[in-house]
Z-matrix of the N, CA and C atoms (Angstrom, degrees):
N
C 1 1.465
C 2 1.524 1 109.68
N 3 1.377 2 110.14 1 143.78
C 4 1.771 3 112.49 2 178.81
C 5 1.399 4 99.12 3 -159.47
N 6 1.715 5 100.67 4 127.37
C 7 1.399 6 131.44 5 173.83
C 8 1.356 7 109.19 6 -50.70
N 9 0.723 8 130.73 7 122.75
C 10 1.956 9 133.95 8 157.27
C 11 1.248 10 128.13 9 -159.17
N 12 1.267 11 98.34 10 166.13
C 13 1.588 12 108.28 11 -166.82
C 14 2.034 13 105.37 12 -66.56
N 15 1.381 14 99.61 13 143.06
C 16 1.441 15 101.10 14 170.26
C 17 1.580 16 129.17 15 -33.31
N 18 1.211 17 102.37 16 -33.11
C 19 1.297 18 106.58 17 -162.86
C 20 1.806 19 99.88 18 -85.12
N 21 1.245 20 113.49 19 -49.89
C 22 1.410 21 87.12 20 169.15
C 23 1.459 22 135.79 21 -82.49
N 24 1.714 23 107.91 22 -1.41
C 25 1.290 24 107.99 23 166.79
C 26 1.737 25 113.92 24 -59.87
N 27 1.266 26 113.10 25 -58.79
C 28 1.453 27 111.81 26 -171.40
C 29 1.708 28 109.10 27 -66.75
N 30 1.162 29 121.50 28 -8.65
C 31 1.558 30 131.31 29 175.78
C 32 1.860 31 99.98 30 -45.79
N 33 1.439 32 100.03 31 -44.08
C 34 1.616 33 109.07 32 -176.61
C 35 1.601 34 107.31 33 -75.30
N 36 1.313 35 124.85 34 30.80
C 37 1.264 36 134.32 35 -161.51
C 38 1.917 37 105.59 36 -132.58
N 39 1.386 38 108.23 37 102.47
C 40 1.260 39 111.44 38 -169.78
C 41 1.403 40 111.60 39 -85.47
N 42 1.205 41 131.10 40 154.25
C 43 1.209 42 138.23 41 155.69
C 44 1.642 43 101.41 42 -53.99
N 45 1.418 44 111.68 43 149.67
C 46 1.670 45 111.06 44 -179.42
C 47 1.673 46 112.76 45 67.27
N 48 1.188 47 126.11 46 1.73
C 49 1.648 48 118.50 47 168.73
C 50 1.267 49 119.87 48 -85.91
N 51 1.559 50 112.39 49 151.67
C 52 1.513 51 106.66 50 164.58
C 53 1.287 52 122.54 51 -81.95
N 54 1.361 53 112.41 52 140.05
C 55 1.813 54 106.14 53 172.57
C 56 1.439 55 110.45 54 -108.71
N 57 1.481 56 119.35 55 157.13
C 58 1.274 57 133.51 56 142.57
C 59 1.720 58 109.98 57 -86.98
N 60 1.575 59 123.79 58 127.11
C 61 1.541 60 140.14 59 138.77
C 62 1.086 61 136.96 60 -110.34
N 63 1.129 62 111.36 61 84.48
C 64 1.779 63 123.97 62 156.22
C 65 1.410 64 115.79 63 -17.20
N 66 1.734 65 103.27 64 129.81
C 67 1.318 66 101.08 65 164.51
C 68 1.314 67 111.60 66 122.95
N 69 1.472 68 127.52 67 140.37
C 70 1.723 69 133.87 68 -175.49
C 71 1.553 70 112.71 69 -112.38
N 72 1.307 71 114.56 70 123.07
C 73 1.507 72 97.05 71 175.53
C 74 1.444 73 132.00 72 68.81
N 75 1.572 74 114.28 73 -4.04
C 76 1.407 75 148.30 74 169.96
C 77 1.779 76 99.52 75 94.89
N 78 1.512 77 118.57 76 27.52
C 79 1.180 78 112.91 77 159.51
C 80 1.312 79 108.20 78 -91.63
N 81 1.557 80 117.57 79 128.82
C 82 1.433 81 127.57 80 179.08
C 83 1.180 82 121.31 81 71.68
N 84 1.916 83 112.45 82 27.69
C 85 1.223 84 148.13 83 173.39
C 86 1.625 85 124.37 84 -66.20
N 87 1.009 86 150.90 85 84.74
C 88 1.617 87 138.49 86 -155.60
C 89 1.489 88 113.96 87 -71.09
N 90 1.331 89 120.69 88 59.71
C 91 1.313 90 123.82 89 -145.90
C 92 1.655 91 101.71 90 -65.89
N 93 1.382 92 117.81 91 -38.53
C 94 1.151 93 98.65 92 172.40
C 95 1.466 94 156.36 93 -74.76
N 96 1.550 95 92.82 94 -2.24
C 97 1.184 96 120.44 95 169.06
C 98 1.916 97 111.88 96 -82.42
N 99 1.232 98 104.98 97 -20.53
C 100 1.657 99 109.27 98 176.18
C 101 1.442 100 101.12 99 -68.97
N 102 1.547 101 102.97 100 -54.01
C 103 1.530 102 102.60 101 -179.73
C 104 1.424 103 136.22 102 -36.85
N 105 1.520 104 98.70 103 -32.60
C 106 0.759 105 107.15 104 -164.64
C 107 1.984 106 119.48 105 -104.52
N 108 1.674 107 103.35 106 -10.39
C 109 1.142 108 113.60 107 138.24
C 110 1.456 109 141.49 108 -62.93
N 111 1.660 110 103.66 109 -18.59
C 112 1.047 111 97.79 110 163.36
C 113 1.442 112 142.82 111 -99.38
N 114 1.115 113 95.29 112 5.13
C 115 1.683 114 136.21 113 -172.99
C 116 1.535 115 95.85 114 -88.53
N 117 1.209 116 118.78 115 -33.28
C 118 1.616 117 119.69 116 -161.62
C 119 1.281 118 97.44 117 -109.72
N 120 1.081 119 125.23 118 3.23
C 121 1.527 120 136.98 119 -178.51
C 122 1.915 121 127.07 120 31.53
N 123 1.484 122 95.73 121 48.38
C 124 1.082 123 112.31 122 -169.99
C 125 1.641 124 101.11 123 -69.47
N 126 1.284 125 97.51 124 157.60
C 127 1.831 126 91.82 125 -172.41
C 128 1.733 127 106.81 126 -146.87
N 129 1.642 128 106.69 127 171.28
C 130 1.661 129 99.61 128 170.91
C 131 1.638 130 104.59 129 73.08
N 132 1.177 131 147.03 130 15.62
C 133 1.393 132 135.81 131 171.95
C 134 1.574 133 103.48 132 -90.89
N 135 0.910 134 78.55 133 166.64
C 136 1.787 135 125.86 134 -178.81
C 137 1.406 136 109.81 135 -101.39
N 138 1.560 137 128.98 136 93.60
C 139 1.565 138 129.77 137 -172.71
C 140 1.442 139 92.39 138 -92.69
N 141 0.749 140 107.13 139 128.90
C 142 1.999 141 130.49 140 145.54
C 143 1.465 142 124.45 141 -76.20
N 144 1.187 143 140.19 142 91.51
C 145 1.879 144 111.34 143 -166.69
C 146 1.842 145 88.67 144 -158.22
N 147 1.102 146 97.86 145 175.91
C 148 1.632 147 114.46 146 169.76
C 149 1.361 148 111.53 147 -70.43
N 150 1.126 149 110.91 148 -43.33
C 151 1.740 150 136.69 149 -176.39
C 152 0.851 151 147.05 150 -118.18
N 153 1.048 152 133.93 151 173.27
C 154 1.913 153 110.31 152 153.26
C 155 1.672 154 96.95 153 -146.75
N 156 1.434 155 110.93 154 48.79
C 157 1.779 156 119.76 155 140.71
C 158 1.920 157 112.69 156 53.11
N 159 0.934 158 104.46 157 -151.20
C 160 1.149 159 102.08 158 164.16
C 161 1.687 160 133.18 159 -130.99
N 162 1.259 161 147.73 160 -169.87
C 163 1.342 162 112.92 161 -117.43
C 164 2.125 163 66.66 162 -103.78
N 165 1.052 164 108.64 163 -37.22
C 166 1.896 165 116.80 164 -171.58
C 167 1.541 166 98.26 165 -62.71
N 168 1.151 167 133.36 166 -20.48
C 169 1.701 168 126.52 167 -155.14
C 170 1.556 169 111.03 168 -155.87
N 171 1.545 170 108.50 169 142.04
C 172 1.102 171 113.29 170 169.33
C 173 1.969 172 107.47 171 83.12
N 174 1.323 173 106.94 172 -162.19
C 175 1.555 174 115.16 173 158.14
C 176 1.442 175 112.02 174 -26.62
N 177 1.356 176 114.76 175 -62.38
C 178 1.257 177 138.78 176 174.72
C 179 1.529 178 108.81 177 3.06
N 180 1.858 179 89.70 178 -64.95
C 181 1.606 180 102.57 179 -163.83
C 182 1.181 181 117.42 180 -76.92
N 183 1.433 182 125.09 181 4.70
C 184 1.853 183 140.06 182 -169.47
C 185 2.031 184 78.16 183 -94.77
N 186 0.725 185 107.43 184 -75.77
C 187 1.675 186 114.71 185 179.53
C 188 1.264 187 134.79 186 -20.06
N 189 1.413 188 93.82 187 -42.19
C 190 1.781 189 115.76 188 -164.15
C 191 1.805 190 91.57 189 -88.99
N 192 1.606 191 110.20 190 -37.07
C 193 1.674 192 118.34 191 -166.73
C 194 1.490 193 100.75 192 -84.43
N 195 1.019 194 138.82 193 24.90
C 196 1.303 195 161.09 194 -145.07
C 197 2.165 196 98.54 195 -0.89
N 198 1.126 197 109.50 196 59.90
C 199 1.868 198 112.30 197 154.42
C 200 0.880 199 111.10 198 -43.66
N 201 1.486 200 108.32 199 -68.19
C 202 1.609 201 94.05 200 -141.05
C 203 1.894 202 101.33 201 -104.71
N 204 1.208 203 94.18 202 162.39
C 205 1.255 204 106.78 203 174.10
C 206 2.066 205 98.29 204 -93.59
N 207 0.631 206 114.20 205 -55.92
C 208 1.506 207 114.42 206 -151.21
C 209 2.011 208 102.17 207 -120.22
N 210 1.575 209 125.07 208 129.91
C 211 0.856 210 136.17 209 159.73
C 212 1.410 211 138.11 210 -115.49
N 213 1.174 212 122.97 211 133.11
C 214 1.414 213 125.41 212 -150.45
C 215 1.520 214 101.54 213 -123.17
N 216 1.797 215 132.03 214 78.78
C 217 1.093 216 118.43 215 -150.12
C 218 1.624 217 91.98 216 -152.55
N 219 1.654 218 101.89 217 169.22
C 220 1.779 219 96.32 218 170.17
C 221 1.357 220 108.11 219 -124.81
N 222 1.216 221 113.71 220 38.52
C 223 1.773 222 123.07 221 170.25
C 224 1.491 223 115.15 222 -174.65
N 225 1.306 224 96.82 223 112.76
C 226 1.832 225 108.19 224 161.40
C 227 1.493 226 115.81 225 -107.95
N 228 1.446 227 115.59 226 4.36
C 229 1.253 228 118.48 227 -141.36
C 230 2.276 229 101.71 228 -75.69
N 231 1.185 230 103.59 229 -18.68
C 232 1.452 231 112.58 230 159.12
C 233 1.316 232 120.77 231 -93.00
N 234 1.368 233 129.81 232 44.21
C 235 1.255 234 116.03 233 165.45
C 236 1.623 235 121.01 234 -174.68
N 237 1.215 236 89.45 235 89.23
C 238 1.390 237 105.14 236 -173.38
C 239 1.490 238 124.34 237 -30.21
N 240 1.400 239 127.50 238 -50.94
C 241 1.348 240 99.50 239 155.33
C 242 1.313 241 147.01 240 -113.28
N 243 1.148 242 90.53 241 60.99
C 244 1.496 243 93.13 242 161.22
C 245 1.658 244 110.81 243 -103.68
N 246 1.529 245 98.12 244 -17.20
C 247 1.799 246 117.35 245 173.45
C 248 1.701 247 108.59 246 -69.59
N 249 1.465 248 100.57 247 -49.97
C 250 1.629 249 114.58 248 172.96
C 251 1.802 250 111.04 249 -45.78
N 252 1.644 251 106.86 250 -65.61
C 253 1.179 252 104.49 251 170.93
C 254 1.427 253 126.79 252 -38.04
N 255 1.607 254 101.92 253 -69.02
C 256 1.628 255 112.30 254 -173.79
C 257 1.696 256 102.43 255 -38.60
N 258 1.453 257 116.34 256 -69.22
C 259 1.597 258 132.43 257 179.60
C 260 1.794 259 96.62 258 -35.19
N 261 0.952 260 110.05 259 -45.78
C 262 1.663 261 101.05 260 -179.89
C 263 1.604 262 144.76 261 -112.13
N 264 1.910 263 97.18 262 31.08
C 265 1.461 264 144.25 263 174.27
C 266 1.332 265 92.66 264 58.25
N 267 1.318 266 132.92 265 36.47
C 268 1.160 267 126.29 266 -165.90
C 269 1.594 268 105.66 267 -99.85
N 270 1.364 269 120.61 268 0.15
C 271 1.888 270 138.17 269 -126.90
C 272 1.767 271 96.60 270 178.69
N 273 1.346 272 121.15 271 96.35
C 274 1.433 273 123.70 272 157.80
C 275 1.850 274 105.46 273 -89.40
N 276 1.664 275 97.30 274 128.27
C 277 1.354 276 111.37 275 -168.40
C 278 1.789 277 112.07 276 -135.96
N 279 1.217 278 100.57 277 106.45
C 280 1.353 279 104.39 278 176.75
C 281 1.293 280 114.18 279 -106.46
N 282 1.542 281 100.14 280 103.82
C 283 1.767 282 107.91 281 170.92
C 284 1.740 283 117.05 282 -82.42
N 285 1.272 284 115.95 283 134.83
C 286 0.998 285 147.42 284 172.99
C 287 1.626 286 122.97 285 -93.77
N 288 0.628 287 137.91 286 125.51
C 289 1.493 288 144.83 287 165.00
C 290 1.402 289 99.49 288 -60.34
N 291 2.157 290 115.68 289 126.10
C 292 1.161 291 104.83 290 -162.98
C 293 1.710 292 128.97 291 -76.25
N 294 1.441 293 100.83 292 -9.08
C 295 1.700 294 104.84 293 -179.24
C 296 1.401 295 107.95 294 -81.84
N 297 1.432 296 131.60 295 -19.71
C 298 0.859 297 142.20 296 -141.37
C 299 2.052 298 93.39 297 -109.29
N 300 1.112 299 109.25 298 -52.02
C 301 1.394 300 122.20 299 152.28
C 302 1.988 301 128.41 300 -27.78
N 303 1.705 302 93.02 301 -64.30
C 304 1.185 303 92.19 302 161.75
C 305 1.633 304 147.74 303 -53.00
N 306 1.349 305 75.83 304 -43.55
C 307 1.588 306 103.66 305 172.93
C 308 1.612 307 116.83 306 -68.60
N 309 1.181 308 98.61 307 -47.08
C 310 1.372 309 83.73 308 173.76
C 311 1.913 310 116.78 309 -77.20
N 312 0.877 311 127.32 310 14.45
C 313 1.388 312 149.34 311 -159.84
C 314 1.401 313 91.58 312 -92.73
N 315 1.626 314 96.07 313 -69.67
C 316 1.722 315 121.22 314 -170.97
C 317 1.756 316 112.74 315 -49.53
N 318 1.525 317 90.46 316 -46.90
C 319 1.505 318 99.37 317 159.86
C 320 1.261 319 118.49 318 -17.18
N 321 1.384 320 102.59 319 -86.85
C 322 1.314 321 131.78 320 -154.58
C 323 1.516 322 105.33 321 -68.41
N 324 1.850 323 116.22 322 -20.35
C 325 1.447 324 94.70 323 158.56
C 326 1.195 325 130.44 324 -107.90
N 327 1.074 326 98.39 325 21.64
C 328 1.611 327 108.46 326 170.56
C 329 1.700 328 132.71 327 -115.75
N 330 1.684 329 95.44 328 5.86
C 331 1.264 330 112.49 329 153.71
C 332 1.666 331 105.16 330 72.41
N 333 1.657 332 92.55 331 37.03
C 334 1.700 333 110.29 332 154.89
C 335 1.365 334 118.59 333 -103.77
N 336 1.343 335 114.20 334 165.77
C 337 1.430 336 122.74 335 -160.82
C 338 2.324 337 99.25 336 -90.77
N 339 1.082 338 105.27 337 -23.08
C 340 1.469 339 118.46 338 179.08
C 341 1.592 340 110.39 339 156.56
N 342 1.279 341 108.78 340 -161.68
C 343 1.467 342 116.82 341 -170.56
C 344 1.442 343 86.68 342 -148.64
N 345 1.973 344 96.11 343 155.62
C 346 1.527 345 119.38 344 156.08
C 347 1.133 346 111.11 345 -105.87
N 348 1.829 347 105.04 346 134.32
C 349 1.609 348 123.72 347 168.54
C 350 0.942 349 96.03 348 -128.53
N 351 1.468 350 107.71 349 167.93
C 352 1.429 351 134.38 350 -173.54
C 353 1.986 352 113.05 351 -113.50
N 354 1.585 353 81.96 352 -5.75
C 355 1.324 354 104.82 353 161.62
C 356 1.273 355 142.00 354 -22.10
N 357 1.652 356 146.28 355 -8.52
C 358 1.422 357 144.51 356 -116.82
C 359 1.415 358 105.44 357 134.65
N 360 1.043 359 133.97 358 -17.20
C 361 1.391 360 135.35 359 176.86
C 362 1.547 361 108.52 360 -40.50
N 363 1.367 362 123.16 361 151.35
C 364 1.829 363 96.58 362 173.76
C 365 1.436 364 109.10 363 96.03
N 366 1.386 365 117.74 364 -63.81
C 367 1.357 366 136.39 365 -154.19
C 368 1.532 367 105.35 366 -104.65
N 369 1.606 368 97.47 367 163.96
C 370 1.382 369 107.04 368 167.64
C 371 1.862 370 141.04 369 -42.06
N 372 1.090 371 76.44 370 -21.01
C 373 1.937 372 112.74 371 -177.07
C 374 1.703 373 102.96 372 -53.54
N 375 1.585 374 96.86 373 -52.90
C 376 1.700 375 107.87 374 -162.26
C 377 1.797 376 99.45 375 -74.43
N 378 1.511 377 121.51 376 -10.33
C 379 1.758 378 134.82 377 -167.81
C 380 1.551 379 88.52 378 -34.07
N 381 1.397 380 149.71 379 -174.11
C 382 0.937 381 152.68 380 -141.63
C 383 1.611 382 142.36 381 -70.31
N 384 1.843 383 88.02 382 39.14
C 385 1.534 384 122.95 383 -167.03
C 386 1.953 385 85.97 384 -85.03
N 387 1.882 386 94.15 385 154.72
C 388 1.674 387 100.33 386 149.73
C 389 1.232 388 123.45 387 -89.10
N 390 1.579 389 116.27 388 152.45
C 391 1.819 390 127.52 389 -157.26
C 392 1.174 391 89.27 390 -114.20
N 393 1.423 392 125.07 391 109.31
C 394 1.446 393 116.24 392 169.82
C 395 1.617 394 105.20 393 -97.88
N 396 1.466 395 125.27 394 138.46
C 397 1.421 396 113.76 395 175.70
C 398 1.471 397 117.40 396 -114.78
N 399 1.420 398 123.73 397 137.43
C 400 1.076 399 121.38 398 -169.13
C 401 1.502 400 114.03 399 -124.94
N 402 1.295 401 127.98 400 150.98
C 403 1.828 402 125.85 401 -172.52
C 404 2.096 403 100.18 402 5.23
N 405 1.312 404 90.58 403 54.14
C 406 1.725 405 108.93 404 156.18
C 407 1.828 406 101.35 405 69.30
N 408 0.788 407 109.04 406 -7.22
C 409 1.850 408 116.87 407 153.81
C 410 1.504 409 121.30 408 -93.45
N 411 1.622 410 115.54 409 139.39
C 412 1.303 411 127.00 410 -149.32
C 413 1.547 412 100.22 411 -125.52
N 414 1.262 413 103.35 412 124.07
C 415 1.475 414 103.27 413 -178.53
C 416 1.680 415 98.87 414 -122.33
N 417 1.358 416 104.26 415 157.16
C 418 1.622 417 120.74 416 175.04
C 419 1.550 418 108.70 417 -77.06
N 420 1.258 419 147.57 418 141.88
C 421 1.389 420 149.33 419 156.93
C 422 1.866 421 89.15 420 -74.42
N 423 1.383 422 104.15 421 113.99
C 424 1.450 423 96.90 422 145.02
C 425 1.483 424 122.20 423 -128.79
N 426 1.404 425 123.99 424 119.96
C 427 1.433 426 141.60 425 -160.07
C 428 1.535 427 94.72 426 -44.22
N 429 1.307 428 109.23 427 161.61
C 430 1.438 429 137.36 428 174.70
C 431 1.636 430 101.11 429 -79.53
N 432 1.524 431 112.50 430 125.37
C 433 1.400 432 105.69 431 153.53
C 434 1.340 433 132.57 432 -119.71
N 435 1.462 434 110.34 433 145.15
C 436 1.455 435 103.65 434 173.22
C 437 1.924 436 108.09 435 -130.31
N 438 1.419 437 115.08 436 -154.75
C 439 1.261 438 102.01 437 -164.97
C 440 1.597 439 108.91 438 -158.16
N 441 0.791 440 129.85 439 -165.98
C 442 1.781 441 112.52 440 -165.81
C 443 2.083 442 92.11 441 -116.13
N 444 1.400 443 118.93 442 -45.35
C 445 0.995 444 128.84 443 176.58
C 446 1.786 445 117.68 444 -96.30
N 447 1.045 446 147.23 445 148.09
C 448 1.293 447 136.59 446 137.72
C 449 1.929 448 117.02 447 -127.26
N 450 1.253 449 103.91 448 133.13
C 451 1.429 450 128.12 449 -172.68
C 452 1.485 451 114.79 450 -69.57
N 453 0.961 452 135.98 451 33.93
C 454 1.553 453 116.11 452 -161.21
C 455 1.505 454 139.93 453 -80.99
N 456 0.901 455 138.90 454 135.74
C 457 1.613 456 133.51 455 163.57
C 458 1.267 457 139.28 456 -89.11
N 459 1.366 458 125.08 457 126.87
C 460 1.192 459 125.48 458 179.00
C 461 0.915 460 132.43 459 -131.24
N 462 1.323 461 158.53 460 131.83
C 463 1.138 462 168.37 461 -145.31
C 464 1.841 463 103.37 462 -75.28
N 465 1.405 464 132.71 463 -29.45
C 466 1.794 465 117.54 464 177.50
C 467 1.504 466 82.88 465 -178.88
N 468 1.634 467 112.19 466 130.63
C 469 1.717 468 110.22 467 148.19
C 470 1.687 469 113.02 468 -127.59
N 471 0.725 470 83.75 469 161.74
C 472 2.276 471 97.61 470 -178.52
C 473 1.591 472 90.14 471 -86.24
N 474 1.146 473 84.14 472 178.70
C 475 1.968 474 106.86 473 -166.54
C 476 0.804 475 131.44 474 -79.78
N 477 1.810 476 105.15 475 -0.12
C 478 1.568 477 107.31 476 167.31
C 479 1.796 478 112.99 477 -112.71
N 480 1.292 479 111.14 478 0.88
C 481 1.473 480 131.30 479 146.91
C 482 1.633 481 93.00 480 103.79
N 483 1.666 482 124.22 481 50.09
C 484 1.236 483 136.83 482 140.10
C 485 1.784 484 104.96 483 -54.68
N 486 1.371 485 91.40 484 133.09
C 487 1.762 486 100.94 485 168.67
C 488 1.018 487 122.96 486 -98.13
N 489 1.512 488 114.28 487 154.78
C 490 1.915 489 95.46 488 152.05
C 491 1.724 490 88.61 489 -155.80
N 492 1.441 491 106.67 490 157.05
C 493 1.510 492 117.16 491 -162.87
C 494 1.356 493 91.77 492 -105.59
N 495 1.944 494 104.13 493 -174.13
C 496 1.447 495 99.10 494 174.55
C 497 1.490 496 89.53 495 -150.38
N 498 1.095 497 111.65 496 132.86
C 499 1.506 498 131.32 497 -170.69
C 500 1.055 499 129.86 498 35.84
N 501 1.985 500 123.20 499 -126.28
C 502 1.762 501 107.21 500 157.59
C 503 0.910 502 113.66 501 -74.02
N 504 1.530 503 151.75 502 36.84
C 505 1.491 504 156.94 503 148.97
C 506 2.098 505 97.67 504 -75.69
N 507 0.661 506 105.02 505 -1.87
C 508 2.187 507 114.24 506 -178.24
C 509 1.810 508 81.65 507 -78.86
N 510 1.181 509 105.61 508 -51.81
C 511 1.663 510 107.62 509 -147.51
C 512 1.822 511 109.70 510 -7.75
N 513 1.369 512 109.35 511 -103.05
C 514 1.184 513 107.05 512 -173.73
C 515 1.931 514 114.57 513 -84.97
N 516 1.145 515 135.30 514 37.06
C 517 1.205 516 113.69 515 -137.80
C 518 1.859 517 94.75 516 -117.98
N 519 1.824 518 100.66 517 -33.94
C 520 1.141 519 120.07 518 -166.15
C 521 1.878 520 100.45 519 -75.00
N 522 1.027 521 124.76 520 -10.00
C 523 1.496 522 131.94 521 -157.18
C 524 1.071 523 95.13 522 -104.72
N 525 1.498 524 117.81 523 -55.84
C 526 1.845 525 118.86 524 -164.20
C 527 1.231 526 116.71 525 -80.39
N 528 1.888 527 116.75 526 -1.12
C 529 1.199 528 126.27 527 169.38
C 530 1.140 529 98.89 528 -71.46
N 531 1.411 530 132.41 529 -34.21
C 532 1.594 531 134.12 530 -167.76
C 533 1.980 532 115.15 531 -71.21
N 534 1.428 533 104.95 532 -31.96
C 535 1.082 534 132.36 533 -166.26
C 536 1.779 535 133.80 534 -76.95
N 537 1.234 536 78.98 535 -24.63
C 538 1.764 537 93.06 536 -173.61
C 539 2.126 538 103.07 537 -121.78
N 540 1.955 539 86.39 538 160.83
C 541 1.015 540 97.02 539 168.81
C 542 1.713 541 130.50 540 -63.07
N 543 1.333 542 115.05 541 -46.68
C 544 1.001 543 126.82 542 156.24
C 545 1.170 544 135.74 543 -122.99
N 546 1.750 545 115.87 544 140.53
C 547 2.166 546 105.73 545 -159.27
C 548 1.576 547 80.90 546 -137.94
N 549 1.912 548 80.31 547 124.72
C 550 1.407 549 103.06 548 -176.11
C 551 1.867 550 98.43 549 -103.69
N 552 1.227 551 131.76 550 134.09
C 553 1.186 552 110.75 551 -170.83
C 554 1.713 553 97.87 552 -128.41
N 555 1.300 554 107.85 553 150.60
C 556 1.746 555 109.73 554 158.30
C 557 1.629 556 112.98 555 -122.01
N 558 1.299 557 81.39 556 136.29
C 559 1.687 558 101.96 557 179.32
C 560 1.586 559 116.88 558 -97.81
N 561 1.687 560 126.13 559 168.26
C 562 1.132 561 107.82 560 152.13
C 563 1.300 562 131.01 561 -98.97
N 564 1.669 563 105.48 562 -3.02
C 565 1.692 564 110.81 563 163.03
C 566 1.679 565 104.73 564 -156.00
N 567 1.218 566 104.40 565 174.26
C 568 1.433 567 110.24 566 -171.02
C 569 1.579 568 83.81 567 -121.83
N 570 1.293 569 112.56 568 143.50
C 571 1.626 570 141.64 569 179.12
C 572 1.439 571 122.03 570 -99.60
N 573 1.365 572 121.96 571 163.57
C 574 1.998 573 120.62 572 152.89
C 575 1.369 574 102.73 573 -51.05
N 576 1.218 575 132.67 574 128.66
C 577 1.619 576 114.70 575 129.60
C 578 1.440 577 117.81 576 -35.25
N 579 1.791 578 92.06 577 109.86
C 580 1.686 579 94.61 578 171.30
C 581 1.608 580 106.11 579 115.40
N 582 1.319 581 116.55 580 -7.76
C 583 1.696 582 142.78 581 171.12
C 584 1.552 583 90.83 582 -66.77
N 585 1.678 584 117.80 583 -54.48
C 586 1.338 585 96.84 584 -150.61
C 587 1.999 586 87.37 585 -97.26
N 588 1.197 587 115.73 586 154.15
C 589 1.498 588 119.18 587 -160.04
C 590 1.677 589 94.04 588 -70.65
N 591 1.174 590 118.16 589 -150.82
C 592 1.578 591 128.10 590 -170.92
C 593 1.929 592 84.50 591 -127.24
N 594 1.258 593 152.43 592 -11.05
C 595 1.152 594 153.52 593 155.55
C 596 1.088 595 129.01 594 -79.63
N 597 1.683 596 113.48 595 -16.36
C 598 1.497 597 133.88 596 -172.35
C 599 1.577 598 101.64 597 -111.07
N 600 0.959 599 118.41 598 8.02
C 601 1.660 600 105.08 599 171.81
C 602 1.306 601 117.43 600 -103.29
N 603 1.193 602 125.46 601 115.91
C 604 1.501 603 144.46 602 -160.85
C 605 1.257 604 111.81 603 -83.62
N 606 1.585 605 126.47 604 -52.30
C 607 1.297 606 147.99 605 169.38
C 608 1.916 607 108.09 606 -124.07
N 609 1.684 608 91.58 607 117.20
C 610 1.671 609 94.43 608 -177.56
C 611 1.451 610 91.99 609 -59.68
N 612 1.831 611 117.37 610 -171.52
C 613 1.201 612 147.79 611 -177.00
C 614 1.595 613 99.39 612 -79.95
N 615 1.042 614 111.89 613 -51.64
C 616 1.508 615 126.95 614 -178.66
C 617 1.454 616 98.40 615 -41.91
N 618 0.390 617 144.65 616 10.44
C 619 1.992 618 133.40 617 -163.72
C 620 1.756 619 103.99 618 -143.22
N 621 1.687 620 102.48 619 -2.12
C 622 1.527 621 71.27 620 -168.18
C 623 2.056 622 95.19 621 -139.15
N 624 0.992 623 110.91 622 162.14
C 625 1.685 624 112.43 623 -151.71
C 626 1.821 625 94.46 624 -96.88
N 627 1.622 626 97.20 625 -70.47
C 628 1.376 627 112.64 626 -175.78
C 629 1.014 628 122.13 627 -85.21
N 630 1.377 629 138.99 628 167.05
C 631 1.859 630 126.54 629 156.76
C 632 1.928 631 74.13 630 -149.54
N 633 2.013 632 88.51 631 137.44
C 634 1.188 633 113.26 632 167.65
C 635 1.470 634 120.92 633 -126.25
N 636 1.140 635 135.44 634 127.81
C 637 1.353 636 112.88 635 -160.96
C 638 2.153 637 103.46 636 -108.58
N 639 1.263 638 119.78 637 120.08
C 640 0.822 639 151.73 638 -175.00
C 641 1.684 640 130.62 639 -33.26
N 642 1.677 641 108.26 640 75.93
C 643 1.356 642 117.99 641 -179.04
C 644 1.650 643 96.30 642 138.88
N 645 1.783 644 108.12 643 -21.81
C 646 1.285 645 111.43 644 -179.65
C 647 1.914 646 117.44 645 -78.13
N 648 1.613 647 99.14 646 110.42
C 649 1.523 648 92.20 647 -178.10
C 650 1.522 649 114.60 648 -74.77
């Protein structure tokens, strides 16, 4: 793990990659790390997220600056354009059902092939998915995902890049650390090694590449 400034963390951030972003509603959002994608004017990604926020804040603002090509999320329902886009093929958007999302997230860091839900069955969801059936109940295969980058936020890590979150800011943040090739994270302070307890670490050090600390360009 190594501390650095935003700007060269997202440097490791290609045009055309997929990301993972932590966070609901821009709680547990890495805002400064967006900033700073958008500053670097990276383009053509693939978002991963719970959301996509609103069009002024959060994800939101990857959306509005037109990044990404493609979103992989289970709510647009606050933010008009990313609805505008989609409505005007301008924005490929694959909604997910959000438990169903996670999970397959978790998948992917735990080095499963996908999960069965019962999730979508019935519905449009299952359109050219496999139906696996089990003691006469039918579940969907939905593949494991992971992602080349993940964004995360956390509330404080020590110096060898132990985490720990802070409330519903945990939401998605602790999973997509599991998930990706590389997890760039922002904190709001950096600690002693040994500050955060051996019960309080959410995501070991091991899991995570960068630590950026939050407002710092």
């Amino acid at each position: 793990m190594k501390i650095v400034k935003a700007e060269e963390a997202i440097s490791f951030v290609n045009n055309g990659d997929s990301i993972m972003i932590g966070g609901f509603l821009t709680v547990g959002t890495p805002e400064t790390l967006i900033d700073e994608l958008i500053k670097q004017n990276k383009k053509d990604l693939t978002i991963i997220c719970n959301d996509t926020s609103f069009e002024d804040k959060g994800i939101g603002r990857l959306i509005y600056h037109k990044l990404a090509k493609k979103v992989i999320t289970s709510h647009i329902g606050t933010n008009k354009e990313t609805q505008r886009q989609y409505i005007a093929k301008e924005l490929e958007v694959e909604l997910v059902p959000q438990g169903t999302l996670i999970e397959q997230i978790r998948a992917g860091g735990v080095g499963l092939g996908g999960i069965l839900t019962p999730t979508g069955i019935g519905t449009v969801v299952e359109e050219g998915k496999q139906i696996i059936e089990i003691d006469g109940k039918k579940y969907i295969l939905e593949k494991a995902i992971k992602a080349k980058v993940a964004l995360v936020k956390a509330k404080r890590a020590d110096h060898v890049g132990n985490l720990q979150f802070a409330y519903t800011a945990k939401n998605f943040n602790p999973i997509i650390a599991m998930a990706a090739d590389l997890v760039i994270v922002e904190v709001d302070e950096i600690v002693p090694t040994g500050a955060i307890g051996p019960e309080e670490v959410e995501i070991p050090g091991a899991l995570v590449d960068y630590v950026v600390v939050r407002g710092r360009k």
